[in-house]
KOLNU-851670 format. One record per residue (C-alpha): z, x, y. Coordinates in steps of 0.25 Angstrom, whole numbers, padded with zeros to 4 digits, always signed. Example, Ala and Ser with C-alpha at 12.3 -4.5 7.8 and 13.67 -1.06 7.14 Angstrom:
BEGIN
+0031+0049-0018+0029+0055-0004
//
This chain:
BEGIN
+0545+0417+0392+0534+0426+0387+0526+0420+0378+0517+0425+0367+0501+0425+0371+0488+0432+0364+0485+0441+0376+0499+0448+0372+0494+0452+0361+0479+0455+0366+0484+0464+0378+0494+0472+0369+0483+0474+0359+0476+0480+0371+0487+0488+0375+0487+0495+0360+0471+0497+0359+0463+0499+0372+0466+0510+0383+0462+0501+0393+0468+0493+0404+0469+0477+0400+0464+0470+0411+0472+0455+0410+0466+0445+0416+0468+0428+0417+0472+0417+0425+0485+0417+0435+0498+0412+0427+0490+0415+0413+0501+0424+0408+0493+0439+0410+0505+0446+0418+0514+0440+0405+0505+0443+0396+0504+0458+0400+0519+0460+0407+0523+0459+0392+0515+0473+0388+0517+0482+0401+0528+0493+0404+0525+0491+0419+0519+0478+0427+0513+0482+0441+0511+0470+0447+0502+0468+0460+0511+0458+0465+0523+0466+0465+0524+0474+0478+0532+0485+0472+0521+0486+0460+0509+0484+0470+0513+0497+0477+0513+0504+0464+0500+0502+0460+0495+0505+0475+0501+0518+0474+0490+0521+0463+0489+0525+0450+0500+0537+0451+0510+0528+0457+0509+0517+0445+0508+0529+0434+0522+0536+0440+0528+0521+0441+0525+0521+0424+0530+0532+0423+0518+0540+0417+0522+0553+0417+0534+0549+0408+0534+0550+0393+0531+0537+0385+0532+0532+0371+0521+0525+0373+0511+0521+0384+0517+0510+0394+0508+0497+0399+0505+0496+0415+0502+0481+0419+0496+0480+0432+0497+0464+0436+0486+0457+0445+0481+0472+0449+0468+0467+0453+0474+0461+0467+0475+0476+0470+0462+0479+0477+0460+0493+0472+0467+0489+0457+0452+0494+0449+0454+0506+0457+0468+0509+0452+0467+0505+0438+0455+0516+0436+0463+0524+0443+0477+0522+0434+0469+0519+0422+0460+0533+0422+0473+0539+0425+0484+0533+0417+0477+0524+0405+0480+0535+0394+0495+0532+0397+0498+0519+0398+0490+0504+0396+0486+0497+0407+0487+0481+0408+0479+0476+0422+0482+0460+0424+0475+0451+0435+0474+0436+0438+0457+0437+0440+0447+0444+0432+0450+0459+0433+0436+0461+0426+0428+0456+0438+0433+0467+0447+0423+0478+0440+0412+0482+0449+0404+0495+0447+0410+0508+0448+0424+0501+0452+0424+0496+0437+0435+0497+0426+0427+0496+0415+0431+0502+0402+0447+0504+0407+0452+0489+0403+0450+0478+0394+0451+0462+0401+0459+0453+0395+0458+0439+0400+0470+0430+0399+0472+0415+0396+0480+0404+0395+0486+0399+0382+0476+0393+0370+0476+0386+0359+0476+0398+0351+0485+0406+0357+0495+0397+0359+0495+0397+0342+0492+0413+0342+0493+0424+0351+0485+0435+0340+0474+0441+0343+0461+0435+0337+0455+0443+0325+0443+0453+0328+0437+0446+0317+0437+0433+0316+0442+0429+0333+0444+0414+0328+0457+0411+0325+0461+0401+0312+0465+0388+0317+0480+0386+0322+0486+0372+0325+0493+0372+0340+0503+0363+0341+0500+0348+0349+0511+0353+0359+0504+0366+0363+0492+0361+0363+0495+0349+0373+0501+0361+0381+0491+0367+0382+0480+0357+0386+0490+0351+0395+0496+0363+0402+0486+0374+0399+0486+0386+0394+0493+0396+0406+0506+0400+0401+0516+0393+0411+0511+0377+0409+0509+0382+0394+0520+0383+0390+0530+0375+0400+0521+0362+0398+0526+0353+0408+0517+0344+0416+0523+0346+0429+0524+0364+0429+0509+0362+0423+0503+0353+0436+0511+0362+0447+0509+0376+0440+0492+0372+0440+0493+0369+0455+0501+0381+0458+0492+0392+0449+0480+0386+0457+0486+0387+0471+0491+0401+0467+0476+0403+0462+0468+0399+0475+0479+0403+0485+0483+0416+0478+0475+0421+0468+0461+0419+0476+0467+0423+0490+0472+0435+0485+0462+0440+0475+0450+0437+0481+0442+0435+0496+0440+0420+0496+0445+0416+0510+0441+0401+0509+0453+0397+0499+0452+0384+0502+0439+0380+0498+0442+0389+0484+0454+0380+0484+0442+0368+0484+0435+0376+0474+0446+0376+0464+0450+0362+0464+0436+0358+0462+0435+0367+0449+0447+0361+0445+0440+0349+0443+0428+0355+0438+0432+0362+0423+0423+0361+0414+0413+0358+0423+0399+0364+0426+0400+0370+0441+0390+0368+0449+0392+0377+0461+0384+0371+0470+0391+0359+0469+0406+0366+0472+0400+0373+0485+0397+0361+0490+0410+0354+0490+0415+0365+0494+0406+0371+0505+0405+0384+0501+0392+0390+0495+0388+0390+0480+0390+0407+0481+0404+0405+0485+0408+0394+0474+0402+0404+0463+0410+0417+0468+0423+0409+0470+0422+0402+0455+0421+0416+0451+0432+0420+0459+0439+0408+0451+0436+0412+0437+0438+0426+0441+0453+0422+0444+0453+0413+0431+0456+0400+0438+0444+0395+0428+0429+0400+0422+0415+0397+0422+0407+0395+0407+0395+0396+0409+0383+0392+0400+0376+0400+0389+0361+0400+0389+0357+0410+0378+0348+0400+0367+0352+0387+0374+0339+0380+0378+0339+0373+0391+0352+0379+0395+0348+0379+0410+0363+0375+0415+0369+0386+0422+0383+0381+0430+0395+0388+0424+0407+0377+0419+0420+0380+0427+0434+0380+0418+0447+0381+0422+0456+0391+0415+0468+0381+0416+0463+0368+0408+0474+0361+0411+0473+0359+0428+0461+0349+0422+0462+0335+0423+0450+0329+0415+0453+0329+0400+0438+0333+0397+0437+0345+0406+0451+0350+0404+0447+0350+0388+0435+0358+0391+0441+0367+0398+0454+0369+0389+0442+0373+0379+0435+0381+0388+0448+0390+0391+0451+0392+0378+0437+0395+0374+0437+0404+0385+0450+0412+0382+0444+0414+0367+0432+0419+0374+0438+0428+0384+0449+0432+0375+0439+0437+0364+0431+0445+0374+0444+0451+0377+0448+0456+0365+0436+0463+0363+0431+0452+0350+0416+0450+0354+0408+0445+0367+0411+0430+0371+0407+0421+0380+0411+0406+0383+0398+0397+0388+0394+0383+0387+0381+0375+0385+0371+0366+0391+0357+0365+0394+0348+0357+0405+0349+0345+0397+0362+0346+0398+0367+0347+0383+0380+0356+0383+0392+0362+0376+0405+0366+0383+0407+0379+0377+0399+0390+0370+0407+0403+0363+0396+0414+0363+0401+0427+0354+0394+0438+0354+0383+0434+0364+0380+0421+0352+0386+0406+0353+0399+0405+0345+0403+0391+0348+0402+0381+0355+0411+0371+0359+0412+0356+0367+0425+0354+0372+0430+0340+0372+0443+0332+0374+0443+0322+0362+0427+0320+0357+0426+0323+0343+0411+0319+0344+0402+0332+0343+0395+0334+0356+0381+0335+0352+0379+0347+0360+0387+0357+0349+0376+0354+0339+0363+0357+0351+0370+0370+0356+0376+0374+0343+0360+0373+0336+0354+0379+0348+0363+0392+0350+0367+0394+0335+0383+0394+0338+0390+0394+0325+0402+0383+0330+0402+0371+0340+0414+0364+0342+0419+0353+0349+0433+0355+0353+0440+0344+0355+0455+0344+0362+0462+0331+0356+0457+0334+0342+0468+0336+0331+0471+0349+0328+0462+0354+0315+0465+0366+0304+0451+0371+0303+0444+0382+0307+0434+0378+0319+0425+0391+0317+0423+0388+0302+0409+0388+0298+0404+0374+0304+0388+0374+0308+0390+0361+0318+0397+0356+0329+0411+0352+0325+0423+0345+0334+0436+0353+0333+0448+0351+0339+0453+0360+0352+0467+0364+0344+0461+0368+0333+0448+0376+0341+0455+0382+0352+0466+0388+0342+0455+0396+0334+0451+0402+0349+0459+0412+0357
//
């Protein structure tokens, strides 16, 4: 069953504005072959044998395949799924782009980051937009509109107790989501992360030493939330610190999590430097503390990403904390200036006393702490508050993305 989600409506707004490719990008089993499949005439898989020799056959073939040379009503969408597994992919989409965009709209998706693959002249720059996708949200589980230009907070929306234990207890990638039953949800996270070490990274990259990858990821699946401290992973691990950075890069490049790393602009004493490692699927996480900072920090990361997407200003999601080690999970910077910041907690209403120092020392206008087991409030969050406030997560995260 196909259901509704936002990026239907922010790929086929795409398709009606821009002339360039849309580059869809975001976590195995996150929905972007559904999510696409929907708006093209023609899927060319790269798993398929029979579409892989198509495309190998170069741009002519594919073009006489869509029947190009054929009168049209109107311009048919190409969708070309998990392409990037094709070494010479950049060079054929120059090639079919240069050649064929004026006729039809192009739809790229891949299961890691086809924006890393630019380098130098090999570059597509200026022939697609990116689109990173994510799991379900608070908020677009209540709507799947696109955000106002204007104003990109929503109004507060209630989400119903059923949903939203859903989601914190199944996550948000489509399958557990919605079939919300203990026993699919446990062996449907082991399978996606033995498809991931055994599949994704052996196919996709040049990592020969699996195994001790394999190591890695269980370790991090432990550590979300956390500061990394990558000398202290090389260790247990027996490989050097060099490796450990290039192969968590490798891992946020193929979406099994991401690194926040801190701001420094204005923040005195702000000597702390280690990156804080999330996992994109909250709920593999066993403690209640770190699964609730890191159900806020993917959220707060899909608003961030998903804002920078749809071309509504320049954001970026850090967090705080200086030598003496005074911190703050989460800061929003808009625009190159603090937004908000916000301290994720499970159930502590009291106001960490850390909103008030950052929220003085970088000028943000609004500091939240969001709490997960609050009861849900009809009030707008980003109204005109000059201190720290707590809010509850339902009624923050539905005013999000």
């Amino acid at each position: 069953m196909k259901v509704k989600r936002l990026y239907d409506n922010i790929l086929y707004e795409h398709l009606n504005a821009q002339r360039q490719m849309a580059f869809v990008t975001g976590p195995r089993q996150v929905g972007k072959t559904t999510a696409c499949a929907v708006l093209a005439n023609r899927c060319f898989n790269w798993d398929n044998i029979d579409d892989r020799k198509i495309v190998t056959g170069g741009p002519g073939i594919v073009a006489d395949e869509l029947g190009l040379d054929r009168l049209t009503a109107a311009k048919p969408t190409v969708m070309f799924d998990e392409l990037h597994k094709y070494p010479n992919w950049k060079q054929f989409l120059k090639g079919f782009f240069d050649t064929y965009s004026s006729e039809l709209k192009i739809i790229v998706t891949g299961s890691s980051r086809l924006d890393i693959y630019r380098r130098g002249g090999d570059s597509l720059m200026g022939r697609y937009f990116l689109y990173r996708i994510h799991p379900f949200s608070v908020a677009e589980i209540l709507t799947q509109d696109l955000p106002d230009f204007k104003k990109i907070i929503r109004p507060q929306s209630k989400i119903s107790d059923h949903d939203f234990k859903a989601l914190w207890t199944h996550g948000g990638y489509p399958e557990p989501f919605l079939k919300r039953e203990s026993r699919f949800s446990k062996r449907w996270q082991k399978l996606r992360i033995q498809q991931f070490v055994r599949e994704d990274i052996r196919d996709m990259t040049q990592i020969q030493q699996l195994d001790q990858l394999e190591l890695l990821v269980q370790l991090l699946m432990s550590l979300s939330s956390e500061q990394l401290i990558y000398s202290n992973l090389s260790n247990q691990i027996q490989i050097s610190v060099d490796t450990v950075k290039r192969w968590i890069a490798t891992l946020c490049n193929m979406h099994l999590g991401f690194l926040v790393r801190p701001w420094y602009k204005s923040v005195a004493r702000s000597l702390r430097k280690e990156p804080k490692w999330f996992l994109k699927d909250h709920s593999a996480i066993e403690d209640p503390g770190q699964r609730a900072e890191t159900f806020i920090a993917c959220h707060l990361l899909k608003a961030v990403e998903g804002w920078n997407d749809m071309g509504l200003g320049d954001f970026q999601l850090c967090y705080l904390r200086d030598n003496i080690k005074k911190e703050v999970d989460f800061v929003v910077i808009r625009d190159a200036k603090p937004w908000f910041l916000v301290e994720a907690k499970l159930s502590d209403t009291k106001i960490n006393p850390n909103l008030k120092h950052f929220q003085q020392q970088i000028g943000a206008p609004f500091a939240f702490q969001v709490v997960i087991q609050a009861d849900y409030v009809n009030a707008d969050c980003f109204a005109n508050h000059k201190r720290p406030i707590t809010v509850p997560a339902r009624t923050f995260l539905s005013q999000l993305l």
